[in-house]
Every structure is written in C-alpha cells, then in structure tokens.
LUMPA-944229 format. One record per residue (C-alpha): residue number from 1; residue in three letters; x, y negated, z. Coordinates in Angstrom, 1 decimal, padded with zeros to 4 digits. Example, Ala and Ser with C-alpha at 12.3 -4.5 7.8 and 13.67 -1.06 7.14 Angstrom:
residues 2
  resi  resn      xx      yy      zz
     1   ala   012.3   004.5   007.8
     2   ser   013.7   001.1   007.1
***
This chain:
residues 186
  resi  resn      xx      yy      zz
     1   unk   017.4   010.1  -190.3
     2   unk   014.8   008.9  -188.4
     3   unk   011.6   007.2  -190.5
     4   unk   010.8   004.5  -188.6
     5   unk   011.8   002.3  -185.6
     6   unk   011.1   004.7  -182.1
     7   unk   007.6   005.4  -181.4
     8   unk   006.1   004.5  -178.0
     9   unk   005.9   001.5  -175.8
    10   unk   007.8   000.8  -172.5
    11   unk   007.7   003.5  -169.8
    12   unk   007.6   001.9  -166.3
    13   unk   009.3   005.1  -165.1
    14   unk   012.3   005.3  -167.7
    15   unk   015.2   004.6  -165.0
    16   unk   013.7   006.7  -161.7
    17   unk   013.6   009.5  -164.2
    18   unk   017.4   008.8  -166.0
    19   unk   020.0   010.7  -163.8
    20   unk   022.5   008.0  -162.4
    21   unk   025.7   009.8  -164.2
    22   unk   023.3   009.4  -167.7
    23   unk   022.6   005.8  -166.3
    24   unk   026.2   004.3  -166.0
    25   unk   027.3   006.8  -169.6
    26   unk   024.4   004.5  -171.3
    27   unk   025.4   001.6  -170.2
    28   unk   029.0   002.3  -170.9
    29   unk   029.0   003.2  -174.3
    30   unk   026.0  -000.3  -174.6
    31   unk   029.3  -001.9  -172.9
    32   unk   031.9  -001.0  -175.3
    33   unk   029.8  -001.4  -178.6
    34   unk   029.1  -004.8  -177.6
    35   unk   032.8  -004.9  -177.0
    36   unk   033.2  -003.1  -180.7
    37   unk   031.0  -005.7  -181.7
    38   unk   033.0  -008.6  -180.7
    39   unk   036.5  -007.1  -181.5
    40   unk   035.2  -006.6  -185.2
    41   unk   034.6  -010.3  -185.4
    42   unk   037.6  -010.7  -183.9
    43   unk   039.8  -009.3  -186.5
    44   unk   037.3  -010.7  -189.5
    45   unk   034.5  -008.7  -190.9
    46   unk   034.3  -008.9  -194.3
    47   unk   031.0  -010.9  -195.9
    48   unk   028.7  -008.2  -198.0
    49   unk   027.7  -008.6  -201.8
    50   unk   024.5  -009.1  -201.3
    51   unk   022.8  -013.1  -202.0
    52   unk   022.1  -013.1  -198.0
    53   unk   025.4  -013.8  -197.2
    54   unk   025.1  -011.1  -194.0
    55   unk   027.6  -010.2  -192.7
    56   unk   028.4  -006.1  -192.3
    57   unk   030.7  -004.7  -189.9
    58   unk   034.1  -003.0  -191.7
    59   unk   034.1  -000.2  -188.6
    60   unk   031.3   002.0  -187.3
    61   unk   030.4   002.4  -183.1
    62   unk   031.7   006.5  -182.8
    63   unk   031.8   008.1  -179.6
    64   unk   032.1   011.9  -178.9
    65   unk   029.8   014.1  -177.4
    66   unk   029.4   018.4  -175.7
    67   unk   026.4   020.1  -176.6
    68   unk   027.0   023.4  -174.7
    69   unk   030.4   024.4  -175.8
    70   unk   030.4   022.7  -179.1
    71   unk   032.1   019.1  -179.4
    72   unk   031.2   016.8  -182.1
    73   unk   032.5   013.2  -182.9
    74   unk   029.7   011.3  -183.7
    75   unk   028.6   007.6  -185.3
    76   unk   026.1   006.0  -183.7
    77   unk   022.8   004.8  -185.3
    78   unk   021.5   002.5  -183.1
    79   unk   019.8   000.0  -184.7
    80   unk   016.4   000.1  -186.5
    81   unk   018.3  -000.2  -189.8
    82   unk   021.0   002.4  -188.8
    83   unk   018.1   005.1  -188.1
    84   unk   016.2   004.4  -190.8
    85   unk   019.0   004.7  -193.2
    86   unk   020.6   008.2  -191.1
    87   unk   023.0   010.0  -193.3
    88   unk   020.9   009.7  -196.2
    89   unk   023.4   009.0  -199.8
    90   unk   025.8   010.8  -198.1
    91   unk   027.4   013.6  -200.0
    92   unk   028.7   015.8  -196.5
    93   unk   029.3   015.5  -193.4
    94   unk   032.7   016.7  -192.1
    95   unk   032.6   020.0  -190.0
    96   unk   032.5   018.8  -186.6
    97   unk   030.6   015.9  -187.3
    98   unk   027.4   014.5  -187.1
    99   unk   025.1   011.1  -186.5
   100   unk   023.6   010.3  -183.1
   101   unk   020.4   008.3  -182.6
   102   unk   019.9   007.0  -179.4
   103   unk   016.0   006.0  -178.3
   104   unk   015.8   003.2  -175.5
   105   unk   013.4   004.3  -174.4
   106   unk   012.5   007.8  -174.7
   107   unk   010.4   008.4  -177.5
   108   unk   009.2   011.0  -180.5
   109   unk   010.8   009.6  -183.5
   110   unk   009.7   010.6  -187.2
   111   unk   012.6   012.0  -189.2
   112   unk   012.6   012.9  -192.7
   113   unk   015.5   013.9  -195.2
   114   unk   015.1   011.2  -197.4
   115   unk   017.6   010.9  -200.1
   116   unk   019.6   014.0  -197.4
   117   unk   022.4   015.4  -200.1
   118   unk   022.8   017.6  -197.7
   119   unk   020.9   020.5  -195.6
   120   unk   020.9   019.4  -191.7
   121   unk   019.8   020.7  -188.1
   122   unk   018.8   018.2  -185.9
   123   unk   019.4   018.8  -182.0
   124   unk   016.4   017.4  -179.8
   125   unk   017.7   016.0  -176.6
   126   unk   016.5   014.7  -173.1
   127   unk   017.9   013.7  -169.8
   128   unk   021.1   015.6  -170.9
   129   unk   019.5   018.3  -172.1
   130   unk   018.4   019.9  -175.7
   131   unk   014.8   019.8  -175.8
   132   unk   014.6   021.1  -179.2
   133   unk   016.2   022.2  -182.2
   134   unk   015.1   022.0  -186.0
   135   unk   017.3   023.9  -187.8
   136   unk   018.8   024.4  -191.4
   137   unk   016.3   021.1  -192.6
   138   unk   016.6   021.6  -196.5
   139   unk   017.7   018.8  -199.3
   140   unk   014.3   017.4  -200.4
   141   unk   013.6   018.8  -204.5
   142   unk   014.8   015.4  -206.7
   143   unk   012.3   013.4  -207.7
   144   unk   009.7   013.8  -204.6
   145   unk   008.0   011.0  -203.9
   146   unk   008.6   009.5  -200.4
   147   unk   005.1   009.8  -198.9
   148   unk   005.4   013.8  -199.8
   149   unk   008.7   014.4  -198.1
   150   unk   007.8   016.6  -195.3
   151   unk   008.8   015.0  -191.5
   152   unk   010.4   016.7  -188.5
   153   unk   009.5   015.3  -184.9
   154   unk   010.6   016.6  -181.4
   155   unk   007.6   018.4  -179.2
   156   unk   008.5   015.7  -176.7
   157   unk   010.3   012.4  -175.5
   158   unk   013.7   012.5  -176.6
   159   unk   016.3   009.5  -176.0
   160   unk   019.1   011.4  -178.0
   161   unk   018.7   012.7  -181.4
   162   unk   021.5   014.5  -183.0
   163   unk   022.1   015.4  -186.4
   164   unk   024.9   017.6  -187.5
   165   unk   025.6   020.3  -190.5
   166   unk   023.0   022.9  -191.2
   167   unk   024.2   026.2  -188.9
   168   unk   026.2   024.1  -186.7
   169   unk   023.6   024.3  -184.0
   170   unk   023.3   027.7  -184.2
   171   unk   024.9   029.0  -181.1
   172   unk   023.0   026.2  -179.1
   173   unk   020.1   027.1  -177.4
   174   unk   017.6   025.2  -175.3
   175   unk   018.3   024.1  -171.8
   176   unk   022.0   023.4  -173.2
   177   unk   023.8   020.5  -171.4
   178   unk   024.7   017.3  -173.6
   179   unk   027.0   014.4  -172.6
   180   unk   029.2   011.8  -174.2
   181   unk   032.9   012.5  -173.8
   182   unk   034.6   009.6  -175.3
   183   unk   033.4   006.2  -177.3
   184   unk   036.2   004.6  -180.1
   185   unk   036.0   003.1  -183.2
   186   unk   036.3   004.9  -186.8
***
C-alpha cells in the first residue's frame, strides 16, 4: 500500500512523454470509473456507520491487466485514501489477483506493509513497462510500531504500481510489457 499521497509536483512533459495507445487506455478506464461512479449512485449506495454520514460505494472500480504473459484482475486504488489504505487488514489475496495504484502524474510513491496479513511483490511500472520489481515483501513482526516499518519505493517515476501475491512476479522480468485488458465492476 502506498504511505502517502504520490510524491512529486506537476511535470510539464507528462503527456509528450505518455504513448498515445497509454493516453486514450487512461482516459478510458478515468471514463468508465466515473461512469462506475454514477451507476453506483444509480442503483443506491448504501450510507456507512460511521457519525459522518459518508457515503461508501457497495462495488469496487476493477479492471484487468498483462504483465508479460501473466494476467491479473485487479481493483483499483485510486484515491489518496484507497492507496493509503492498499490491501492492508486483508487476510489473502486470491491467486491471480492483485491491487493497482495508478500515479497521475508519474511519481515515486512510499509503500509500506502496514497492517499487510500477507507477504506481497510489488511490480514497478512506467510507460507500459516494469521498471522495477520488489519481491516476496514480508508481513511486518506484530506489534511494530508504524514509524519502524521498513518502506519500499521504485528507483524511478512510476505511474503504475502493482501489487500482487508474494512469487507471483516471479517469471516477470524488467523491460516486461504492461497494459489494461478489460475494466468491470466487482
């Protein structure tokens, strides 16, 4: 899960250096959360418990993604909030699963395996490609405090980070091709 909002101000350059086909995919799946969005009000969210009153969406923004020969369906965190929060008080992660964060724009996020009930690799990637890979990220030791858990960060901008099951980035490799195959709703 990502610690903190994306790092890094606004980069003049972002769309000369965004392939078109990356472009429109962007925009696309920005298109049909919105559309997500609206549906899910359409068909009543439900109110959450909480003395705000806020109001919480019943269905998560999934798409599915190719990373090299591997296919994973994904939910989106793409929110400050979602990224913060990650996968983190989840007990697994189905096989062929995983969480995408998506950085508008590119940026070198801080993740950290905060309350992670789980081991993780996280997949590093830019302009359709993998960047990076952290692999086989271990479950923090219970009761470490928050400001001693260690934090992972890419060696460079990134506007995709993806995180799947420890060893499921294994065959991956860097230079690997990335793209979003299909968006729908869980």
């Amino acid at each position: 899960m990502a610690k903190a909002p994306p790092l890094g101000g606004g980069d003049s350059e972002f769309e000369s250096r965004v392939p078109d086909k990356m472009r429109q995919k962007i925009v696309s799946l920005a298109i049909l959360t919105v559309a997500l969005l609206g549906v899910g009000l359409a068909v009543g969210w439900q109110r959450s418990s909480d003395s705000s009153g806020a109001i919480q969406a019943t269905e998560k923004a999934r798409t599915a993604v190719r990373v090299g020969a591997a296919v994973f369906e994904v939910e989106l965190a793409l929110s400050a909030k979602q990224q913060e929060t990650g996968l983190s008080r989840r007990d697994k992660l189905a096989t062929n699963q995983g969480m995408l964060f998506v950085f508008e724009p590119a940026a070198q996020p801080l993740f950290w395996m905060h309350e992670m009930r789980f081991p993780i690799d996280i997949i590093w990637i830019y302009q359709g490609k993998i960047v990076g890979i952290s692999p086989n990220l271990p479950v923090p030791k219970s009761g470490t405090p928050a400001d001693e858990l260690p934090t992972y960060q890419p060696n460079s901008l990134v506007d995709y980070a993806l995180e799947v099951n420890a060893g499921a980035a294994k065959e991956l490799k860097i230079g690997d091709r990335f793209e979003l195959i299909d968006s729908f709703s869980a």
